[in-house]
mmCIF file of the N, C-alpha and C atoms, coordinates in Angstrom:
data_MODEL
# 
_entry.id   MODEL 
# 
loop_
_atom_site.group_PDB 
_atom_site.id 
_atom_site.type_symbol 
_atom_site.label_atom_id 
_atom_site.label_alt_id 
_atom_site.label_comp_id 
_atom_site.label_asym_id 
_atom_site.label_entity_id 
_atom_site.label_seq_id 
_atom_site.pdbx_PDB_ins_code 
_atom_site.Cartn_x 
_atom_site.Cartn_y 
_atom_site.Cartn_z 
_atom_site.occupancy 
_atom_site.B_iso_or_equiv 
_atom_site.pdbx_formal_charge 
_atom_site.auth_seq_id 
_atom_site.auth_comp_id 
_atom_site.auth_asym_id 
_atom_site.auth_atom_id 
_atom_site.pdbx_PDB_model_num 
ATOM 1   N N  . UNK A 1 1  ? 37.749 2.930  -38.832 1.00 0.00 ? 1  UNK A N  1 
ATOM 2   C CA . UNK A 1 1  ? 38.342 2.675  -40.138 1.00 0.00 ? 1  UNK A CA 1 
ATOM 3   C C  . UNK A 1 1  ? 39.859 2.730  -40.062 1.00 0.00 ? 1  UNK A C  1 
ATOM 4   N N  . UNK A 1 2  ? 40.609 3.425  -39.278 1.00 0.00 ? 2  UNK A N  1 
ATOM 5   C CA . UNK A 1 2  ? 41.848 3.749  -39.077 1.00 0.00 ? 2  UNK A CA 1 
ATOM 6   C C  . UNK A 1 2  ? 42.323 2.626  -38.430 1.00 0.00 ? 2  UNK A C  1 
ATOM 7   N N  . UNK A 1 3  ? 41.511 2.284  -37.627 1.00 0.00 ? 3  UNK A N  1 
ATOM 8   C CA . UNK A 1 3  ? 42.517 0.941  -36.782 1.00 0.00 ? 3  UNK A CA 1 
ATOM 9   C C  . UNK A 1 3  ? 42.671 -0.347 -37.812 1.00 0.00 ? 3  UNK A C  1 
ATOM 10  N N  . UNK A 1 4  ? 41.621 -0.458 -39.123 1.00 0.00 ? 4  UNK A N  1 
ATOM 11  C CA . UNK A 1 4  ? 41.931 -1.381 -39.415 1.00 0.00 ? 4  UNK A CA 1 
ATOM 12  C C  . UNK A 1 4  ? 42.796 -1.201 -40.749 1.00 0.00 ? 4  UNK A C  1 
ATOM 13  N N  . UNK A 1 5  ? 43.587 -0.323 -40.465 1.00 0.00 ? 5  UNK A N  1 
ATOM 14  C CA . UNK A 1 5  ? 44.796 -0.292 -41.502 1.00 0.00 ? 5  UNK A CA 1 
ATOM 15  C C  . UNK A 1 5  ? 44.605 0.068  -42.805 1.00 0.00 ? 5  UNK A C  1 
ATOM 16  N N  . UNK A 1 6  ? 43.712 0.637  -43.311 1.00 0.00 ? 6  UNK A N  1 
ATOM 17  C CA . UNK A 1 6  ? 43.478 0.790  -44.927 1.00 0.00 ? 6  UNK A CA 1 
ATOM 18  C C  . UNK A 1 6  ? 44.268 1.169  -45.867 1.00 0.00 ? 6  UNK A C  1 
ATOM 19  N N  . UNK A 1 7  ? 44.671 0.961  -46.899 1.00 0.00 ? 7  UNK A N  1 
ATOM 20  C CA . UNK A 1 7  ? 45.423 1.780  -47.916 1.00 0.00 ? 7  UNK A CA 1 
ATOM 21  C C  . UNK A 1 7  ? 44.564 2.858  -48.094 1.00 0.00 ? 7  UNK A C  1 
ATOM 22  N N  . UNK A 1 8  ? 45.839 4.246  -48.609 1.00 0.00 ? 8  UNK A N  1 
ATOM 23  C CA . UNK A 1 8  ? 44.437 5.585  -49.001 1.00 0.00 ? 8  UNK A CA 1 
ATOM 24  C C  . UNK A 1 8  ? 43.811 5.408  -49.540 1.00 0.00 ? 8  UNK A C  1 
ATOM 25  N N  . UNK A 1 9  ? 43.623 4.445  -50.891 1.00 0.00 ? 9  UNK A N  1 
ATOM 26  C CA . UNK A 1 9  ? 42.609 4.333  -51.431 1.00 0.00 ? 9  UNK A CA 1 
ATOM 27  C C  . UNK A 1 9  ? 41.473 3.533  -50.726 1.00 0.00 ? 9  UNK A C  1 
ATOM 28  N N  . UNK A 1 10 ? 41.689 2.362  -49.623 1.00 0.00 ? 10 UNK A N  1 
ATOM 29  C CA . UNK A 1 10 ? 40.644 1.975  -49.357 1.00 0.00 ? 10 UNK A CA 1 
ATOM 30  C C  . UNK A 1 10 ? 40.055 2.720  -48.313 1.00 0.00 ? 10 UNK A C  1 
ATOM 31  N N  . UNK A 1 11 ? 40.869 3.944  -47.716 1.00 0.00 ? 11 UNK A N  1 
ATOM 32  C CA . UNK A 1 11 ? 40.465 4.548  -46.799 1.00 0.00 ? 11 UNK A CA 1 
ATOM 33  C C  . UNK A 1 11 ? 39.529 5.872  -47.460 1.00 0.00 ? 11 UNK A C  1 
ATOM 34  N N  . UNK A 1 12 ? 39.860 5.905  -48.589 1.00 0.00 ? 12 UNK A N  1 
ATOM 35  C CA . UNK A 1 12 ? 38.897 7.605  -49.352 1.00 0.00 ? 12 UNK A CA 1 
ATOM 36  C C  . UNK A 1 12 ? 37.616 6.986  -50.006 1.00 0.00 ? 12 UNK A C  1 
ATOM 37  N N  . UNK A 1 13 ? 37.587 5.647  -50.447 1.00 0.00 ? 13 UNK A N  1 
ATOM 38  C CA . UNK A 1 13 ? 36.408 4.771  -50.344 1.00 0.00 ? 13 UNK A CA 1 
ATOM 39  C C  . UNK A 1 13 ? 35.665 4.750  -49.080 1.00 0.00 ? 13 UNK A C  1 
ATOM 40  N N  . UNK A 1 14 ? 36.231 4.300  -48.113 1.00 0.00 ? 14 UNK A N  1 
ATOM 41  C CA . UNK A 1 14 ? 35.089 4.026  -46.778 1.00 0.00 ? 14 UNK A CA 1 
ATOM 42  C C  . UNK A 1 14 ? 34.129 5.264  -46.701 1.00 0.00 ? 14 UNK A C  1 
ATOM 43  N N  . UNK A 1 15 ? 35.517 6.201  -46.914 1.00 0.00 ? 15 UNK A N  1 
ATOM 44  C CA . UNK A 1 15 ? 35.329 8.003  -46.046 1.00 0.00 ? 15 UNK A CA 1 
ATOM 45  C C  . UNK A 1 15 ? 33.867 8.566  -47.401 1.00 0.00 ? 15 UNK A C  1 
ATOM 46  N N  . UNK A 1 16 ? 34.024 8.223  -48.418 1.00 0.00 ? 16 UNK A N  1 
ATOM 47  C CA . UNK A 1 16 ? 32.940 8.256  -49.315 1.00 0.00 ? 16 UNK A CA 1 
ATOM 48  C C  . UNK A 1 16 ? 31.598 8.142  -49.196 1.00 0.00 ? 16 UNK A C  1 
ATOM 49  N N  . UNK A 1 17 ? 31.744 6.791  -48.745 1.00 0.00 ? 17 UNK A N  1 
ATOM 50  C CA . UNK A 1 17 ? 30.909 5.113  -48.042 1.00 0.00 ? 17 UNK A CA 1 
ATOM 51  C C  . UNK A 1 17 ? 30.131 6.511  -47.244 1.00 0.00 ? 17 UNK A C  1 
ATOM 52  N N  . UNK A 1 18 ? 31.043 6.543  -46.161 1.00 0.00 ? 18 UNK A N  1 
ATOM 53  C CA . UNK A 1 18 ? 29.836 7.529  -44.733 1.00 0.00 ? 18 UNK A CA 1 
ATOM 54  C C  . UNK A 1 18 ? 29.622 8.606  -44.951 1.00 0.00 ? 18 UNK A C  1 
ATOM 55  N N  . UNK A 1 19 ? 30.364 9.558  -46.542 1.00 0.00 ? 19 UNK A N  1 
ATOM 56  C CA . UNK A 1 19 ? 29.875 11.097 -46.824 1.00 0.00 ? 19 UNK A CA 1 
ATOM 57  C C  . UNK A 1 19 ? 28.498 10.825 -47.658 1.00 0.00 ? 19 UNK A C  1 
ATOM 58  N N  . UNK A 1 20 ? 28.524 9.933  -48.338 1.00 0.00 ? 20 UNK A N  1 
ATOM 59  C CA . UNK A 1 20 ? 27.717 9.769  -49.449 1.00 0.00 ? 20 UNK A CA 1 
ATOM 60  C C  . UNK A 1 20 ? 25.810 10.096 -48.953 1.00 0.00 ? 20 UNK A C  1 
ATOM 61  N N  . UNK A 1 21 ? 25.385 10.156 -48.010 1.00 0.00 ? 21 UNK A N  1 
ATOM 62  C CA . UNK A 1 21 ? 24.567 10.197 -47.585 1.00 0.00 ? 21 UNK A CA 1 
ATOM 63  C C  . UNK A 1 21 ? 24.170 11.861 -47.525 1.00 0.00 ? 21 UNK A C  1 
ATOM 64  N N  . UNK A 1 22 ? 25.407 12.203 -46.865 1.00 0.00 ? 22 UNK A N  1 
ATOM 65  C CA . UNK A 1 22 ? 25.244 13.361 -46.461 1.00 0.00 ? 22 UNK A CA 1 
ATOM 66  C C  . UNK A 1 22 ? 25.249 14.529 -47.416 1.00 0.00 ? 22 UNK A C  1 
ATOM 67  N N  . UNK A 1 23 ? 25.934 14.140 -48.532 1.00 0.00 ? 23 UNK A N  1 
ATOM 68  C CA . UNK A 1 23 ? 26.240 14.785 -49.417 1.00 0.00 ? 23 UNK A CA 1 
ATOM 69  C C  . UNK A 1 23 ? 25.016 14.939 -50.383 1.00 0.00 ? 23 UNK A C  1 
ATOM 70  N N  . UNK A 1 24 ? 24.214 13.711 -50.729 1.00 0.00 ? 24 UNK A N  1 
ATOM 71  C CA . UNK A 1 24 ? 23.236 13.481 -50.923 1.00 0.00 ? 24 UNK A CA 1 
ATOM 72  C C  . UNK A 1 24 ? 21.891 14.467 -50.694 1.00 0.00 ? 24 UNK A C  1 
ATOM 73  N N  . UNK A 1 25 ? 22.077 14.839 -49.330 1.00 0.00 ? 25 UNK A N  1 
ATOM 74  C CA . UNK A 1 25 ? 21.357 15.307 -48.558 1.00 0.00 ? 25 UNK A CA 1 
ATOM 75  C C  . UNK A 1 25 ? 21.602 16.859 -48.825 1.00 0.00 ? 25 UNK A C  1 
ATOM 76  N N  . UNK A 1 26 ? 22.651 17.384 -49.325 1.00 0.00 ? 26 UNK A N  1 
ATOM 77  C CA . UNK A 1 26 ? 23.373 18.507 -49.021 1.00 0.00 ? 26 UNK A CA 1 
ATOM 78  C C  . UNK A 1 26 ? 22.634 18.614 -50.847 1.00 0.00 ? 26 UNK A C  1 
ATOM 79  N N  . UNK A 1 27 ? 22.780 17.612 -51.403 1.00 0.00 ? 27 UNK A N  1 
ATOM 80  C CA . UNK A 1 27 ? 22.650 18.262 -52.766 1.00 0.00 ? 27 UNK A CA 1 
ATOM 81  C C  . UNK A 1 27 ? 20.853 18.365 -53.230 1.00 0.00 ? 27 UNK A C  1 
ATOM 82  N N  . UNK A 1 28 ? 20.241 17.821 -52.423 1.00 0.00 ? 28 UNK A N  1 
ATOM 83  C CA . UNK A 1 28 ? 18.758 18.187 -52.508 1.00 0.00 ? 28 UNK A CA 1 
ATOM 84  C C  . UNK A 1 28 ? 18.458 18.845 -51.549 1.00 0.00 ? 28 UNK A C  1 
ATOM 85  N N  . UNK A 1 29 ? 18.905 19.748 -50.901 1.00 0.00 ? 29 UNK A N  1 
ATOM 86  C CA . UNK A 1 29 ? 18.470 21.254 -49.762 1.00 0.00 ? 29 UNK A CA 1 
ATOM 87  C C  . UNK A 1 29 ? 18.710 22.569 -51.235 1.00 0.00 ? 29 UNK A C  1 
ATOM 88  N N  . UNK A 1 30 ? 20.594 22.146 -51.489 1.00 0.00 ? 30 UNK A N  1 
ATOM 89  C CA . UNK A 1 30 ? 20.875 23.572 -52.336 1.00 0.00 ? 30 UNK A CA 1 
ATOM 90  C C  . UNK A 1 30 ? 19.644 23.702 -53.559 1.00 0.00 ? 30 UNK A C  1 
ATOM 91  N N  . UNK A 1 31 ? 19.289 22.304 -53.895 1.00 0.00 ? 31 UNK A N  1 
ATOM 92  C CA . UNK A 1 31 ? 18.382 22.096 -55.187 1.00 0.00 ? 31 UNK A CA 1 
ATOM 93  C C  . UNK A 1 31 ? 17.309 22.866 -54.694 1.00 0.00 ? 31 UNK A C  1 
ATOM 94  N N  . UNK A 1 32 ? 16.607 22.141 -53.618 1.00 0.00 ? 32 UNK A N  1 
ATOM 95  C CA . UNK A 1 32 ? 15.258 23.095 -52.981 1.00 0.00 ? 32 UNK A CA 1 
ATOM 96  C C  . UNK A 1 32 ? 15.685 24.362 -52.881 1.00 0.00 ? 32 UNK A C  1 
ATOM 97  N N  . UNK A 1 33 ? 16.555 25.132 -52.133 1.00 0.00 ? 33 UNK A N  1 
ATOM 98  C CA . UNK A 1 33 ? 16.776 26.600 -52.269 1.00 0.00 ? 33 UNK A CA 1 
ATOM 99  C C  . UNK A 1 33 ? 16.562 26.975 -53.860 1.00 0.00 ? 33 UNK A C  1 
ATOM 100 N N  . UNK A 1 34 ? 17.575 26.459 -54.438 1.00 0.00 ? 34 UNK A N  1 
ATOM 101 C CA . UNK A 1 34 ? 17.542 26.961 -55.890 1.00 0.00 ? 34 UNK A CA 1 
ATOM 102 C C  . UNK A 1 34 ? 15.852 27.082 -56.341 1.00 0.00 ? 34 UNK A C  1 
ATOM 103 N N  . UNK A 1 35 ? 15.779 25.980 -56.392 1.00 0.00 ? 35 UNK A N  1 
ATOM 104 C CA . UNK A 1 35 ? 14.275 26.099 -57.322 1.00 0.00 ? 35 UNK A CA 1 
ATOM 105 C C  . UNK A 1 35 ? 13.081 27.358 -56.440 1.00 0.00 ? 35 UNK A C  1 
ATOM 106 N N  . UNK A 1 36 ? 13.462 27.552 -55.135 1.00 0.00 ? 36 UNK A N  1 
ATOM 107 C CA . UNK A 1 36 ? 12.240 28.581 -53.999 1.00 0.00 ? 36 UNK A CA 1 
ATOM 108 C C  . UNK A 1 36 ? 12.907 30.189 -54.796 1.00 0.00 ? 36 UNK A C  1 
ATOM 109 N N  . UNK A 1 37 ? 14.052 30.250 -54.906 1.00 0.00 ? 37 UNK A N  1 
ATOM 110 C CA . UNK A 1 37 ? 14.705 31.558 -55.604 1.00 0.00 ? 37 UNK A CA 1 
ATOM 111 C C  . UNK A 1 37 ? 16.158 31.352 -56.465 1.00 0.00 ? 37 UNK A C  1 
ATOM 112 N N  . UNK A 1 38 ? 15.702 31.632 -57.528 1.00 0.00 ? 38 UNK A N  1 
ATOM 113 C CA . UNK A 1 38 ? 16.892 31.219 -58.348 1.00 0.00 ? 38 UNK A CA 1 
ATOM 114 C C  . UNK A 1 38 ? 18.134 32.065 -58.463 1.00 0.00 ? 38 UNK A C  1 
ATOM 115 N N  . UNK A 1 39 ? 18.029 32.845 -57.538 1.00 0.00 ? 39 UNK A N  1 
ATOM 116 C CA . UNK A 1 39 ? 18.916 33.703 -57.864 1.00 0.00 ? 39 UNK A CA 1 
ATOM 117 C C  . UNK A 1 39 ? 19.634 33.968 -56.152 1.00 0.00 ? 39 UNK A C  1 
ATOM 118 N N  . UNK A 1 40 ? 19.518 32.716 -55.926 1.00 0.00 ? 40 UNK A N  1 
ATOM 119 C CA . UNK A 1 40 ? 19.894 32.299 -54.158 1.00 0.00 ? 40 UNK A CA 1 
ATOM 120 C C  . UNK A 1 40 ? 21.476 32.965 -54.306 1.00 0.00 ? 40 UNK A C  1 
ATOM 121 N N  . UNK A 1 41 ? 22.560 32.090 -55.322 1.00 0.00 ? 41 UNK A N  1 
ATOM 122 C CA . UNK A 1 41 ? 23.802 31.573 -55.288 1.00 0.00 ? 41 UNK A CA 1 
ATOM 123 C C  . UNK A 1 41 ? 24.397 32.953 -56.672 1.00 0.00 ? 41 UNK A C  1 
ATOM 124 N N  . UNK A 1 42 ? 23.611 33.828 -56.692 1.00 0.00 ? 42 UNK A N  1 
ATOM 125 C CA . UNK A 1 42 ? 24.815 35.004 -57.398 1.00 0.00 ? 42 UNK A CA 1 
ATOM 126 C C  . UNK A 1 42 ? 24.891 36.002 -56.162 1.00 0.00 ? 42 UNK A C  1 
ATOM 127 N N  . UNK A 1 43 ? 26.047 36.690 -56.945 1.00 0.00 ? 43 UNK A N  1 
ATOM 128 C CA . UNK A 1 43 ? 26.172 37.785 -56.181 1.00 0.00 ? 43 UNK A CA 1 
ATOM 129 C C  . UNK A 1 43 ? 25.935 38.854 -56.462 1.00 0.00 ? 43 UNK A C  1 
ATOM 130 N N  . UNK A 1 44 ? 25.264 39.777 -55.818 1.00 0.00 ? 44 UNK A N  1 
ATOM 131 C CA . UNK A 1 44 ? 24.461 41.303 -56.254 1.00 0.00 ? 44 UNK A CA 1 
ATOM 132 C C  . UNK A 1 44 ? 25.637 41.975 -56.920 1.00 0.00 ? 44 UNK A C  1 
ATOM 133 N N  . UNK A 1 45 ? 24.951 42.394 -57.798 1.00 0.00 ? 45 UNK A N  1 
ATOM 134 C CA . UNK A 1 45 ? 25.912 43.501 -59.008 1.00 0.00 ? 45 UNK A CA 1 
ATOM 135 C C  . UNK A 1 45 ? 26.989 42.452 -60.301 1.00 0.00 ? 45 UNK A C  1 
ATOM 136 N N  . UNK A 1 46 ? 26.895 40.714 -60.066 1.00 0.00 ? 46 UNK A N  1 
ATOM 137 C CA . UNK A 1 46 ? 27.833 40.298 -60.949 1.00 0.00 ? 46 UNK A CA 1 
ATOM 138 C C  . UNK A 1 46 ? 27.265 39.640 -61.714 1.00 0.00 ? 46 UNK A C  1 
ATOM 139 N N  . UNK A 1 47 ? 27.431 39.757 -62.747 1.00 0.00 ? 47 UNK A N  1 
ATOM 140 C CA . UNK A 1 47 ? 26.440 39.196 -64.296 1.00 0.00 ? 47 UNK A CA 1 
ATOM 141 C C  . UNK A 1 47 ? 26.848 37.979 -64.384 1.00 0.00 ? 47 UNK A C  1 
ATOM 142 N N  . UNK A 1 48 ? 27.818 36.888 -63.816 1.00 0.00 ? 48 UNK A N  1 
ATOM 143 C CA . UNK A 1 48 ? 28.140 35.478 -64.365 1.00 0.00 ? 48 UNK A CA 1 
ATOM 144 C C  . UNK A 1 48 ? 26.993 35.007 -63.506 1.00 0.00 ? 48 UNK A C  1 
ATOM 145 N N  . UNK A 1 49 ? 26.709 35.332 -62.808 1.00 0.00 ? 49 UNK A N  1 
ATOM 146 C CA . UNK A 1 49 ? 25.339 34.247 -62.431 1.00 0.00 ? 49 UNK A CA 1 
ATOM 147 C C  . UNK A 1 49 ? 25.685 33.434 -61.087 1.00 0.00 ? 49 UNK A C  1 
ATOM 148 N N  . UNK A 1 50 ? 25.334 32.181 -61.176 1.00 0.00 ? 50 UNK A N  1 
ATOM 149 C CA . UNK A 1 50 ? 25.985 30.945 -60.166 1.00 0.00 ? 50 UNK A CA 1 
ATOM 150 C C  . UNK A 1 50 ? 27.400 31.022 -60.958 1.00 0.00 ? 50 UNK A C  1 
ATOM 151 N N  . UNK A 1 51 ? 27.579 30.938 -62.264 1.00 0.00 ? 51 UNK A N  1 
ATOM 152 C CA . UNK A 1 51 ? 29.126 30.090 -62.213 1.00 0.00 ? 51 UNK A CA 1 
ATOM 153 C C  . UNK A 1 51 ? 30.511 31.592 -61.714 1.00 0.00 ? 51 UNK A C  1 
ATOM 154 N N  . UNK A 1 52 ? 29.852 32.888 -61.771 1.00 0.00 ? 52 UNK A N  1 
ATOM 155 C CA . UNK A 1 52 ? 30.870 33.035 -60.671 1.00 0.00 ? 52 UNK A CA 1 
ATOM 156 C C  . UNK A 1 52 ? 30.418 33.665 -59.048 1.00 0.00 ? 52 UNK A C  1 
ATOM 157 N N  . UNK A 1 53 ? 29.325 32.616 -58.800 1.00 0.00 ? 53 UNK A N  1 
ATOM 158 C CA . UNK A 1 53 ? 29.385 32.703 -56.987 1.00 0.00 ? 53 UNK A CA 1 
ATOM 159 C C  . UNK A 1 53 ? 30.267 31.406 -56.995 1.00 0.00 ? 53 UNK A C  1 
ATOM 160 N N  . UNK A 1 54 ? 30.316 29.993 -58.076 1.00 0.00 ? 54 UNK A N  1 
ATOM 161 C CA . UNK A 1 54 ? 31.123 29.538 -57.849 1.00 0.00 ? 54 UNK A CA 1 
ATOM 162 C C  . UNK A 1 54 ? 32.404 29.322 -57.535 1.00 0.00 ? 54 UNK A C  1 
ATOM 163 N N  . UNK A 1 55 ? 32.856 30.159 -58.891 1.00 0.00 ? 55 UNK A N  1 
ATOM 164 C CA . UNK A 1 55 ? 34.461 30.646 -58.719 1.00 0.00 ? 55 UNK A CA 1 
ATOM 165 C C  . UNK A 1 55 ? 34.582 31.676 -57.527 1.00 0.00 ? 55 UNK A C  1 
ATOM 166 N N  . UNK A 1 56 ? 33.976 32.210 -57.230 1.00 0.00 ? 56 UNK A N  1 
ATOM 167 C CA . UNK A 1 56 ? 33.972 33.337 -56.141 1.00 0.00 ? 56 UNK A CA 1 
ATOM 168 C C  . UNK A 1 56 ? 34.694 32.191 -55.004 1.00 0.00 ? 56 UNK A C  1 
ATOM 169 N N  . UNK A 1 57 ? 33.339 31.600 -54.693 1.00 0.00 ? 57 UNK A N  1 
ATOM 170 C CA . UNK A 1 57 ? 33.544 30.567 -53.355 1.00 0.00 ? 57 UNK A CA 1 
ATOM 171 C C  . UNK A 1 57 ? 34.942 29.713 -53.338 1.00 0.00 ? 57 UNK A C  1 
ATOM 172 N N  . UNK A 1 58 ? 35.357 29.043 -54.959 1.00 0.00 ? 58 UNK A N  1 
ATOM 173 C CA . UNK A 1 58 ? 36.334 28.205 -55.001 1.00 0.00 ? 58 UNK A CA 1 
ATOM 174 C C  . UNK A 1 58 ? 37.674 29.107 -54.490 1.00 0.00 ? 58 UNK A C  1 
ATOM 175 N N  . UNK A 1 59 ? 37.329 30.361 -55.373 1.00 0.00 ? 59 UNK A N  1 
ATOM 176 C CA . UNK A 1 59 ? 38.896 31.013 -54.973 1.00 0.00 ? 59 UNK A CA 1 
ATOM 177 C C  . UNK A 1 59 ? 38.790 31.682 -53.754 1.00 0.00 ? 59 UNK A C  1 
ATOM 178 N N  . UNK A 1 60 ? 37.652 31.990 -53.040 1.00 0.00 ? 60 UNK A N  1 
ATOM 179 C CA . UNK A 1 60 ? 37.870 31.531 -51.271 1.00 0.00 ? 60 UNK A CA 1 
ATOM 180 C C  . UNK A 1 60 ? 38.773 30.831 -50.511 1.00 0.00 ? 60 UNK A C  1 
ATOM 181 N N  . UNK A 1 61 ? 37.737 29.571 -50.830 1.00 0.00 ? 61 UNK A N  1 
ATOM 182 C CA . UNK A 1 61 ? 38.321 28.142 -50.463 1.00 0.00 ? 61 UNK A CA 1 
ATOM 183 C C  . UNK A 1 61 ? 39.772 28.383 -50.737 1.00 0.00 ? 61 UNK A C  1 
ATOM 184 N N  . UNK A 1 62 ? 40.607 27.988 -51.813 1.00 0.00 ? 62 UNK A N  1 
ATOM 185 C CA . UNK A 1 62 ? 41.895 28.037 -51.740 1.00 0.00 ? 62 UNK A CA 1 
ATOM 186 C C  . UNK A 1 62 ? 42.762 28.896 -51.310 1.00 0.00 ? 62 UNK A C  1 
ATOM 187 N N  . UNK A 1 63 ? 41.962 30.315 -51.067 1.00 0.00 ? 63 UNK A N  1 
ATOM 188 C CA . UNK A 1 63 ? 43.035 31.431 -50.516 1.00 0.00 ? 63 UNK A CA 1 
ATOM 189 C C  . UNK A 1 63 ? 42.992 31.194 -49.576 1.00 0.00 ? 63 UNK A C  1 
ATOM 190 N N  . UNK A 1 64 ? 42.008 30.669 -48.165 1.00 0.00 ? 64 UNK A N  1 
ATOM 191 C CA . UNK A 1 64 ? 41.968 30.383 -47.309 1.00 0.00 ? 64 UNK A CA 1 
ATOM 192 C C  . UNK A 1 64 ? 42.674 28.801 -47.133 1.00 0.00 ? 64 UNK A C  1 
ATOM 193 N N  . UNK A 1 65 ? 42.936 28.144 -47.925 1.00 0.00 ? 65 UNK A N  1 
ATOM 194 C CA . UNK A 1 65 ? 43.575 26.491 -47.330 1.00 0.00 ? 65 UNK A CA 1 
ATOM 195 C C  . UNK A 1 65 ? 44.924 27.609 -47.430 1.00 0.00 ? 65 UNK A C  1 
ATOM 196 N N  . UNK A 1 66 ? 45.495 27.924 -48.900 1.00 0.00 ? 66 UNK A N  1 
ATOM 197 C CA . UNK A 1 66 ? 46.540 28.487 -48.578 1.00 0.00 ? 66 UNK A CA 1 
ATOM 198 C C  . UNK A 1 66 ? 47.451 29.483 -47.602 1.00 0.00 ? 66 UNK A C  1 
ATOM 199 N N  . UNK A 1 67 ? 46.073 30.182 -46.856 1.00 0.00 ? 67 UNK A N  1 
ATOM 200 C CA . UNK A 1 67 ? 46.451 30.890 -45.686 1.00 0.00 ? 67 UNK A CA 1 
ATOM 201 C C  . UNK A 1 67 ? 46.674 30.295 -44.414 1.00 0.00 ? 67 UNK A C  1 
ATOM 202 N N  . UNK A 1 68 ? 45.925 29.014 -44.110 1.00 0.00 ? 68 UNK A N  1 
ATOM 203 C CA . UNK A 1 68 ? 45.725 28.191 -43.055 1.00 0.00 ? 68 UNK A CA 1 
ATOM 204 C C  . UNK A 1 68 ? 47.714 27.582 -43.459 1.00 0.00 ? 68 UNK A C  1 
ATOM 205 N N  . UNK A 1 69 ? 47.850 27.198 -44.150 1.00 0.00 ? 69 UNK A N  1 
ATOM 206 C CA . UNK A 1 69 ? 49.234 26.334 -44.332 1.00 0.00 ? 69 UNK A CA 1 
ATOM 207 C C  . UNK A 1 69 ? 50.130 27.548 -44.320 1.00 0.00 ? 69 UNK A C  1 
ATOM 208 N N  . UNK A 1 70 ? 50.684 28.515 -44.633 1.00 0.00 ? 70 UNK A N  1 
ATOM 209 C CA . UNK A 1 70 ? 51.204 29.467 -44.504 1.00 0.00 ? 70 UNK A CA 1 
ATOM 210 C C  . UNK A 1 70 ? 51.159 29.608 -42.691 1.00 0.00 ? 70 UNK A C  1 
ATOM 211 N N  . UNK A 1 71 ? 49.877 30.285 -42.096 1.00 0.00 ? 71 UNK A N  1 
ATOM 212 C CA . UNK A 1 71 ? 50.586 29.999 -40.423 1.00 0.00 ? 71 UNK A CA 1 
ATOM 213 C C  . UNK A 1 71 ? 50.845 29.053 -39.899 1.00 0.00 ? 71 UNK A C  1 
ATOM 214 N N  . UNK A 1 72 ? 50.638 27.554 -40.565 1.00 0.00 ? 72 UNK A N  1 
ATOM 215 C CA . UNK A 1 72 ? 50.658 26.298 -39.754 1.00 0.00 ? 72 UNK A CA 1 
ATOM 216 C C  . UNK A 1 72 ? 52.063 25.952 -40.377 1.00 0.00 ? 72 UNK A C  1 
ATOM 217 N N  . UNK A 1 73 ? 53.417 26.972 -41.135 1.00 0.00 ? 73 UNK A N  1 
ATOM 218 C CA . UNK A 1 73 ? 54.350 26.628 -41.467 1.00 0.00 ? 73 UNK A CA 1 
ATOM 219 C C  . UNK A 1 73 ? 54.160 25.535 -42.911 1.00 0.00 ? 73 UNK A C  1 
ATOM 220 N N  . UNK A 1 74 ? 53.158 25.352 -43.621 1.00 0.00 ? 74 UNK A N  1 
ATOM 221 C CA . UNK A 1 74 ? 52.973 24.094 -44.513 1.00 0.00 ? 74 UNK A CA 1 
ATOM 222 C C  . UNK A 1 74 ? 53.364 25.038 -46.109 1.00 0.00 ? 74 UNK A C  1 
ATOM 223 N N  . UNK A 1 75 ? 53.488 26.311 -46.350 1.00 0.00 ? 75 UNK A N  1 
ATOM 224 C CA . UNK A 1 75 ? 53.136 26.594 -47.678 1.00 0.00 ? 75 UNK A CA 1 
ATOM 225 C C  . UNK A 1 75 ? 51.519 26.394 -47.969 1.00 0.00 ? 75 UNK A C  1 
ATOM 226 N N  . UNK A 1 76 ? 51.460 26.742 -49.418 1.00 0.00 ? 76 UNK A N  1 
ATOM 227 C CA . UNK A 1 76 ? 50.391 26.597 -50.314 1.00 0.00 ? 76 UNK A CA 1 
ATOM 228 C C  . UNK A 1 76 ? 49.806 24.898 -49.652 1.00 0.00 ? 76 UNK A C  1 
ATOM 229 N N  . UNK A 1 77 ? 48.970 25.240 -49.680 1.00 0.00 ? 77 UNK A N  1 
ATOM 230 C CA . UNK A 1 77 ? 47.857 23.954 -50.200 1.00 0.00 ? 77 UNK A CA 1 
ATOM 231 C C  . UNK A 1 77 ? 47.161 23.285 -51.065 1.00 0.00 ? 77 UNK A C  1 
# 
């Protein structure tokens, strides 16, 4: 995809194009977990449920991009 020059946008399309499957795939496993135990995606002792294993995970995710750019000299992410 790179060699043939894309604009970002036609390049976050392609990159879509070949996630889309996978993602697909990713979103009917968590579904099957969910439905075998519903209580897969909280965390012991916190009353929001899934929506904060979500936020849990999200503000992971960003403390960690932001830590990765911080030693790689980049700042925040």
């Amino acid at each position: 995809m790179i060699s043939l020059d894309p604009s970002p946008r036609q390049f976050a399309e392609s990159l879509t194009v070949c996630l889309d499957p996978l993602f697909d795939q990713l979103y009917e496993a968590l579904t099957n977990q969910l439905a075998q135990d519903p209580y897969i995606f909280r965390i012991p002792g916190d009353e929001t449920g899934a929506v904060g294993f979500m936020d849990t995970w999200m503000s992971t995710l960003r403390e960690q991009a932001a830590a990765a750019g911080e030693r790689h000299g980049g700042g925040e992410a």
